[in-house]
Structure formats: structure tokens, C-alpha cells
N, CA, C and O of each residue as an XYZ file, in Angstrom:
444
protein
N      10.079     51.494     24.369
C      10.120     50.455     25.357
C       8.718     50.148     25.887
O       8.428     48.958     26.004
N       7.908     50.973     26.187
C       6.515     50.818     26.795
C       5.741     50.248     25.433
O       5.018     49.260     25.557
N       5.886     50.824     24.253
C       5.167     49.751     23.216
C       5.867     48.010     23.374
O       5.055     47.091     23.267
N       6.844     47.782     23.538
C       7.205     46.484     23.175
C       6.868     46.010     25.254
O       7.057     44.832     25.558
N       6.585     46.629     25.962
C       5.932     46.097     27.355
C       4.557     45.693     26.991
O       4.196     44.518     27.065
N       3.737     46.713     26.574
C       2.466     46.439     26.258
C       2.009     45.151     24.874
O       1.106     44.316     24.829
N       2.689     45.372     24.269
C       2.820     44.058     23.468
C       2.797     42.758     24.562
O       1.767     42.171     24.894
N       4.138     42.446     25.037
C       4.334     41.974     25.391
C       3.126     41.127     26.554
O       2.898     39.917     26.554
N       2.528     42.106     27.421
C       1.861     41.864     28.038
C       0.085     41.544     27.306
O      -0.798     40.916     27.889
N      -0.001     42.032     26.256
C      -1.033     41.358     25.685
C      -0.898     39.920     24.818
O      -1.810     39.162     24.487
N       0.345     39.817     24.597
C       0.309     38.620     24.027
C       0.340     37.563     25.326
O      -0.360     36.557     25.204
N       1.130     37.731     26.602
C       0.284     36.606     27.662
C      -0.997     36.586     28.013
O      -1.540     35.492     28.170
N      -1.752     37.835     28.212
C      -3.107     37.746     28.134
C      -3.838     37.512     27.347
O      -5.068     37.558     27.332
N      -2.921     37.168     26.432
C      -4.198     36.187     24.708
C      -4.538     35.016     24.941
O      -5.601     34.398     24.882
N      -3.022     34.670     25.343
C      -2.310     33.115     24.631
C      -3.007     32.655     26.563
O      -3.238     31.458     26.391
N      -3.184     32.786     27.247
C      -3.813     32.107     28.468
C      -5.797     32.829     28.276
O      -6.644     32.114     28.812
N      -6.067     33.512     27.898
C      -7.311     33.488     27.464
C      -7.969     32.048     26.502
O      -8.978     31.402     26.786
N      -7.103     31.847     25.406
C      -6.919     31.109     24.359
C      -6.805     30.070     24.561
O      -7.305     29.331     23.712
N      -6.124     29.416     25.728
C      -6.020     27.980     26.319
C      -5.684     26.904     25.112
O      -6.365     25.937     24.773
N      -4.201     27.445     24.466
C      -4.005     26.522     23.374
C      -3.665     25.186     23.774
O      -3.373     24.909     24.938
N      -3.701     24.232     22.706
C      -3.677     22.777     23.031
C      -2.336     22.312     22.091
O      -2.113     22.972     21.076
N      -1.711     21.512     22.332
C      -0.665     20.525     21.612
C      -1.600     19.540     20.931
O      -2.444     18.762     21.375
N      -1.014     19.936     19.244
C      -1.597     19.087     18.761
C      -0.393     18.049     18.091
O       0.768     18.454     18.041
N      -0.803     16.508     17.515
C       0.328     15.807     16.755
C      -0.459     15.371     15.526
O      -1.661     15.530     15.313
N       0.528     14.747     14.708
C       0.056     14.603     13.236
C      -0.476     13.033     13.712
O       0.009     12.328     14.597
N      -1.533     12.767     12.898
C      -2.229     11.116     12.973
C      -1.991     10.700     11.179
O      -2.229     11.361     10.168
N      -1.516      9.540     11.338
C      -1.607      9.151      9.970
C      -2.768      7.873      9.736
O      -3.259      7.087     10.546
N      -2.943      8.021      8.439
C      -4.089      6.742      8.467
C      -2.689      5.823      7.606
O      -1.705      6.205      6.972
N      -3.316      4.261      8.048
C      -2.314      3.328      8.087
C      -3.421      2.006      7.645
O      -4.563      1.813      8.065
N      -2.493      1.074      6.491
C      -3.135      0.522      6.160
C      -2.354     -0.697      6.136
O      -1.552     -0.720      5.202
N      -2.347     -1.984      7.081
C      -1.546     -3.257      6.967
C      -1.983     -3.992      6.453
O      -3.152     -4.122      6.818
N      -1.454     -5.257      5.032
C      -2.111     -5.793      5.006
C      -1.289     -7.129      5.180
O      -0.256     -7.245      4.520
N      -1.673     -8.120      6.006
C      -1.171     -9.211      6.421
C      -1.646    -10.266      6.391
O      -2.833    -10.243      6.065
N      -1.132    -11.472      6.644
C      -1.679    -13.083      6.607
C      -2.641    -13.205      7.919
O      -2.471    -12.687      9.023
N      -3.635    -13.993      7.500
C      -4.788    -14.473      8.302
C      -3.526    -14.853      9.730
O      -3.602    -14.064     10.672
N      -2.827    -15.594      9.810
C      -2.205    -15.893     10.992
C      -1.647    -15.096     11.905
O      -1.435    -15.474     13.057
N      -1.344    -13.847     11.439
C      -0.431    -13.114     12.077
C      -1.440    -11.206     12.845
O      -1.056    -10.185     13.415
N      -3.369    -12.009     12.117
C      -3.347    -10.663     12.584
C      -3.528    -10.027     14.253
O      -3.489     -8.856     14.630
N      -3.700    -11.080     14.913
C      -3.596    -10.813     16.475
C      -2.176     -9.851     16.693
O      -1.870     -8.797     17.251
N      -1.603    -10.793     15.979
C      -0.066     -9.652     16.232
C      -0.109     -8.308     16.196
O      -0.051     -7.455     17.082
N      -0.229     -8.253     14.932
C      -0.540     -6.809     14.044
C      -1.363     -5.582     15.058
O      -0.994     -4.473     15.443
N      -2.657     -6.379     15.272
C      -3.971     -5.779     16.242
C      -3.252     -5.179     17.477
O      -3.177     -3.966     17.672
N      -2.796     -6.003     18.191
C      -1.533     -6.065     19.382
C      -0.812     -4.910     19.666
O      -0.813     -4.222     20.687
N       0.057     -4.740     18.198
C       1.133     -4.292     17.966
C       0.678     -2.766     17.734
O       1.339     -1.871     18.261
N      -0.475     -2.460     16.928
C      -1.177     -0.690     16.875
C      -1.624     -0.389     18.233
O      -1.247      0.567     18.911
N      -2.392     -1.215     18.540
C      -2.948     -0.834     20.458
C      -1.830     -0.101     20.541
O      -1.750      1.064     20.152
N      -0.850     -0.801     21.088
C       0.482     -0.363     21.853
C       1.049      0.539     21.366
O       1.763      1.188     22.130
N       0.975      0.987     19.838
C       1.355      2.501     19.377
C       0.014      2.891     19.549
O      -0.413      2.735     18.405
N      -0.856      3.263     20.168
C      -2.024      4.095     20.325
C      -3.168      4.238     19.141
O      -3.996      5.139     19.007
N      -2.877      2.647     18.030
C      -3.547      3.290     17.274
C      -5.079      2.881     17.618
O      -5.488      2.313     18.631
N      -5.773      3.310     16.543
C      -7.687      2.991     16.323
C      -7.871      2.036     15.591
O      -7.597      2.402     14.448
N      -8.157      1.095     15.603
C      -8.641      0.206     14.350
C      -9.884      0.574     13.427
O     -10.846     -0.074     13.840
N     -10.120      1.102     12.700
C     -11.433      1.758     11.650
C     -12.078      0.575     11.028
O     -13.294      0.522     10.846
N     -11.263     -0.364     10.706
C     -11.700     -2.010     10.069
C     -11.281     -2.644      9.588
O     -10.108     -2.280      9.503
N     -11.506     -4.167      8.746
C     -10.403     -4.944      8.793
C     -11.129     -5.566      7.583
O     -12.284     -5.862      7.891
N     -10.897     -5.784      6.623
C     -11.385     -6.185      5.232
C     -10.452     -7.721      5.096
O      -9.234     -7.882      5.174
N     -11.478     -8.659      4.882
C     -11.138    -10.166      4.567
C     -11.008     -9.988      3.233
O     -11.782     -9.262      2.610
N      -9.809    -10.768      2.557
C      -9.434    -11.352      1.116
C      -8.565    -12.713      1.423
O      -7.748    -13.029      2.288
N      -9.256    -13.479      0.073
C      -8.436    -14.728      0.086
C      -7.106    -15.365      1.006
O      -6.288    -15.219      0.097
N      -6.671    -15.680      1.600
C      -5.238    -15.727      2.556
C      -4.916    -14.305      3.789
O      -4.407    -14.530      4.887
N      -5.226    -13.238      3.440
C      -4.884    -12.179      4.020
C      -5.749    -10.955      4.955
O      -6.949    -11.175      5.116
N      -5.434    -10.267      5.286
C      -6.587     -9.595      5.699
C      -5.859     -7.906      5.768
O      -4.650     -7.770      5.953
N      -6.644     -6.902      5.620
C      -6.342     -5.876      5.649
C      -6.607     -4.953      6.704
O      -7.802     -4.697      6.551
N      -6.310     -4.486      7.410
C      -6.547     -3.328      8.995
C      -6.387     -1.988      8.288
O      -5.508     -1.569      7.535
N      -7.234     -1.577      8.646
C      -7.423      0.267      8.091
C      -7.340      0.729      9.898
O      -8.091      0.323     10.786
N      -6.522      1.403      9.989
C      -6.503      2.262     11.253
C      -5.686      3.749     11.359
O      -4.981      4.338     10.540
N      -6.117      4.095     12.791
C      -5.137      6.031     12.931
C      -4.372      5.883     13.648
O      -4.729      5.572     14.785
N      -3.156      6.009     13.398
C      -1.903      5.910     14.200
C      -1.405      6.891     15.040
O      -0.427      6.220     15.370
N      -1.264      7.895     15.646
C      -0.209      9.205     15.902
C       1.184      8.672     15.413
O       1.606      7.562     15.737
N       1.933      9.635     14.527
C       3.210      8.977     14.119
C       4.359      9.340     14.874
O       5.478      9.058     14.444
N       4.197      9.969     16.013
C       5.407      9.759     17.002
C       5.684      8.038     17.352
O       6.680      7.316     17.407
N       4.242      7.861     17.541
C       4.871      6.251     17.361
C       4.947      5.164     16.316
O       4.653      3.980     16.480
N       5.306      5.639     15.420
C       5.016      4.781     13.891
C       6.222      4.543     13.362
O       6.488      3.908     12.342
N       7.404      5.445     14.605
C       8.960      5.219     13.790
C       9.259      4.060     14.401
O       8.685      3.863     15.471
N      10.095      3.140     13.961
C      10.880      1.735     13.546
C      10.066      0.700     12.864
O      10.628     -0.194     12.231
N       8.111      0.802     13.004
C       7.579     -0.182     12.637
C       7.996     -0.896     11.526
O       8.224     -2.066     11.832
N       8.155     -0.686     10.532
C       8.446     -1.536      9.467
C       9.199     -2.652      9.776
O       8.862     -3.711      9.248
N      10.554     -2.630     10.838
C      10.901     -3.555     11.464
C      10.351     -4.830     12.646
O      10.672     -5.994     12.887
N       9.320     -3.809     13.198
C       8.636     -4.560     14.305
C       7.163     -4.990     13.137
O       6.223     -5.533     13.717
N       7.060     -4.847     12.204
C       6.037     -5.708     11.701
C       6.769     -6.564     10.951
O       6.390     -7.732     10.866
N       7.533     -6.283     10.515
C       8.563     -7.615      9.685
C       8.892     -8.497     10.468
O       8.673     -9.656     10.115
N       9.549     -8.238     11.838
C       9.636     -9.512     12.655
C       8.250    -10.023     12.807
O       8.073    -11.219     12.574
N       7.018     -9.125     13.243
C       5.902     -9.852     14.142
C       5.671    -10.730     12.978
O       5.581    -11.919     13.281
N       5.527    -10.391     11.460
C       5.220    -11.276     10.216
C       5.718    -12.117      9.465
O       5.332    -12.780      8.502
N       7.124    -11.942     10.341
C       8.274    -13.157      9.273
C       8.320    -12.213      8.022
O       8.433    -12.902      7.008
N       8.273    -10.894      7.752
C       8.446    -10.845      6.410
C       6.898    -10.107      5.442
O       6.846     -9.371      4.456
N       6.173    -10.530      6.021
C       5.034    -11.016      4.703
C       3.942     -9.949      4.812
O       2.908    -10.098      4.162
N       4.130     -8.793      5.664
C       3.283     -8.222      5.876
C       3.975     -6.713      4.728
O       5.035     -6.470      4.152
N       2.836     -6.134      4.867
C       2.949     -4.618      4.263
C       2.270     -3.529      4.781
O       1.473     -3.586      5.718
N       2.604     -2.489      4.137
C       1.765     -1.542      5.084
C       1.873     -0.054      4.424
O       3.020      0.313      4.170
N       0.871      0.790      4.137
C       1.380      2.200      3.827
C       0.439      2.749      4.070
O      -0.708      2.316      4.184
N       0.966      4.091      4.209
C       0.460      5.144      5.290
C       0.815      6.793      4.631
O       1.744      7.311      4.011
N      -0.345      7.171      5.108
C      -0.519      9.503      5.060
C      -0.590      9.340      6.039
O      -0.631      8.371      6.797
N      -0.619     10.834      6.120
C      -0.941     12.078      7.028
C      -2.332     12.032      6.669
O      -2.704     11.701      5.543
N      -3.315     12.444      7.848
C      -4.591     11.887      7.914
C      -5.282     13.463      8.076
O      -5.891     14.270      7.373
N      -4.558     13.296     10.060
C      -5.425     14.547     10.437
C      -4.411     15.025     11.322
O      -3.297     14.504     11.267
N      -4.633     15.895     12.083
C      -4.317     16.550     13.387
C      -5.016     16.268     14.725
O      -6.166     16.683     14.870
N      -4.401     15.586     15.726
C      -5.457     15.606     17.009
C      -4.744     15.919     18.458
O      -3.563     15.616     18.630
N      -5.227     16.304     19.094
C      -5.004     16.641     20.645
C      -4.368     15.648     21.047
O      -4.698     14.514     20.700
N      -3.057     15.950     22.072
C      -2.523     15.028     22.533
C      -2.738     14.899     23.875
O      -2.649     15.803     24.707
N      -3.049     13.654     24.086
C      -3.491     13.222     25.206
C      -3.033     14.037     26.641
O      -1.872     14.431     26.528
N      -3.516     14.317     27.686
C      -3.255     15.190     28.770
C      -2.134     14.241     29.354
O      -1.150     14.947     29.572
N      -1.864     12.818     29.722
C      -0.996     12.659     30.349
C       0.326     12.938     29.819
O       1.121     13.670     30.409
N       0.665     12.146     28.289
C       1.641     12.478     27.369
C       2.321     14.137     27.030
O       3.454     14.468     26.680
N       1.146     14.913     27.293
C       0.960     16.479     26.681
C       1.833     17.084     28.282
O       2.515     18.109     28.310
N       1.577     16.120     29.554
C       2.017     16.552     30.823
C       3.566     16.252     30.800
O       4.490     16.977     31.168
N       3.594     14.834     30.203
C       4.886     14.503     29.833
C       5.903     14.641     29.462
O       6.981     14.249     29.910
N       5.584     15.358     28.388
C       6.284     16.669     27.456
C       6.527     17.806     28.216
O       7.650     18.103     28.622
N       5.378     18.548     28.457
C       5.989     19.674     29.134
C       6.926     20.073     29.658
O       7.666     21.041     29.482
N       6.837     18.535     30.959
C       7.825     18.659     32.190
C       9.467     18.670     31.406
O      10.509     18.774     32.054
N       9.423     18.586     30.435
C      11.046     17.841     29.805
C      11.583     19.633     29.364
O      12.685     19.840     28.855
């Protein structure tokens, strides 16, 4: 019993030494859409938290390279099909790992 106390009690004195962080998965994301619609598009990553990295011009269309966190990346395919009528595309990895923001990370907790 005193081995599994002392355990015990060094693993809280690690893990608060250690000051671990919540991390989430970021995917890199690549849309590529009609010259008309890319305000939308631009719009539409802000508001999932993403980064825009850059935006490559071709004939009619234009392409957005950006980092998403993919907690918010679920339903898009729908919310870019409406914002595009259709005409847009988009595919996406797993990129990196990054820290989640302190308010969101507060957010969580409390639940």
C-alpha cells in the first residue's frame, strides 16, 4: 500500500512540475475555388480558426493553402458547397499538432 501511495504521490508532483498543455490535430487544407466566391471561402476558414499560408491564381480559379484545427473542419464540405454553389473543392492531412488556445483549453476543462 505505501508503494502504490508513493507512486501515487509522485506522479502529481511530476505531472504539475511538467505543466502539460492540450494539444489538437491541425490539418493543412487546400480549397480550390472560383475567382467569385473567394471572399466566401477566406470568411468561412477565419471563422473555423484557420491561417491562410497563400493563395495561388490559375485561369478562372484560385487556390487557398491554409491550417485548419479539425475540430472545426467537421460539416465543411457542406458549408463550402453551399458558400460555392457546388464548384468548389478541397482536400486536406494531418499537418501538425498545436496548443490549444487558453480560452477554448478553459472551455473544455470546465465541461
Amino acid at each position: 500500500m505505501s508503494f502504490k501511495m508513493a507512486g501515487s504521490l509522485a506522479f502529481k508532483d511530476g505531472m504539475a512540475r511538467a505543466r502539460p498543455t492540450l494539444l489538437e490535430p491541425v490539418m493543412s487544407l487546400e480549397v480550390v475555388t472560383p475567382d467569385e466566391t473567394v471572399g466566401e471561402v477566406l470568411g468561412d476558414l477565419h471563422a473555423r480558426r484557420g491561417k491562410v499560408a497563400g493563395i495561388t491564381a490559375r485561369p478562372g480559379v484560385q487556390t487557398v493553402a491554409c491550417f485548419v484545427p479539425m475540430a472545426s473542419m467537421f460539416g465543411y464540405v457542406n458549408d463550402l458547397r453551399s458558400r460555392t454553389r457546388g464548384r468548389a473543392t478541397y482536400s486536406m492531412e494531418l499537418d501538425h499538432y498545436a496548443e490549444v488556445p487558453h480560452q477554448l483549453r478553459d472551455q473544455l476543462m470546465s465541461r
